[in-house]
N, C-alpha and C positions, 0 to 999 in steps of 0.2 A: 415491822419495825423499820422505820426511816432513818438509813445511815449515811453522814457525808464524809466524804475523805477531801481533803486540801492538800496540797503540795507546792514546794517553792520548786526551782528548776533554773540551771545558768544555763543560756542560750552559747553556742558560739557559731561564729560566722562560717567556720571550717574545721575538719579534721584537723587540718593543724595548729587550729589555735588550743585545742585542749591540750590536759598536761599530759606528758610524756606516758604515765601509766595507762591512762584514762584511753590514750592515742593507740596505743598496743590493743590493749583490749577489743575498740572498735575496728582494727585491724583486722583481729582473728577471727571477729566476727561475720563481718565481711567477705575476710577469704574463706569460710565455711559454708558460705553461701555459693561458692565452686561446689562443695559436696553434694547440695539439695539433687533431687529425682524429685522434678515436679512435671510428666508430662501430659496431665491431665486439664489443674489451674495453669500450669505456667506461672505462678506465683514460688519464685524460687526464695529459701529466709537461712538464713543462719543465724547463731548466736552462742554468745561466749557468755563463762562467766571466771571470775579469778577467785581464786579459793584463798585460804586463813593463812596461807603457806605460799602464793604470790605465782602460784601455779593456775595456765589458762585452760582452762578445756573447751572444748568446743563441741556445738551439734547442727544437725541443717536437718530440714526436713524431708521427709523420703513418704512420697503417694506409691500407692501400691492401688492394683483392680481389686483384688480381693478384700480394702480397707481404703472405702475413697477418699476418709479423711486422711490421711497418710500418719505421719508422725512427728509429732508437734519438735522442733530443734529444744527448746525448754526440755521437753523431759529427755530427750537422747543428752544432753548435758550431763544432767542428775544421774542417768541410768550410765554413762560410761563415768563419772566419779566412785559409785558405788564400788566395781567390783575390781577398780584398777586402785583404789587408793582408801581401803578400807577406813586406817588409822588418820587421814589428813582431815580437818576441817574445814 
């Protein structure tokens, strides 16, 4: 089965031209990108997301020898909302 996805998207010329929320967000994301342990790829990533509740969490990716795909910052997000903020959406 052949499926297309489309999407519209605003460009901006700089961090600072987004809005205020938007600018935080890519902030934290960014600075979590200080967390990454990537000394394998040397491809170091972070990544935020803001939850229901206006609350940012953050993850970075961590390689490990024993796991040389290391671990993805997406799911360290997911997985440190779980057990720290049961009831939040």
């Amino acid at each position: 089965m052949k499926q297309e996805f489309r999407f519209t998207f605003d460009r901006y010329e700089s961090i600072d031209s987004l809005p205020e929320a938007d600018r935080c967000l890519a902030t934290a994301a960014e600075k979590a990108t200080e967390n990454s342990f990537a000394p394998y790829s040397r491809f170091r990533v972070g990544a935020a997301a803001r939850l229901a509740s206006g609350r940012i969490v953050t993850g970075a990716n961590i390689e490990s020898e024993v796991f040389p795909s290391g671990s993805a910052p997406n799911a360290r997000c997911s997985t440190t909302v779980r057990p720290t903020t049961p009831t939040t959406p």
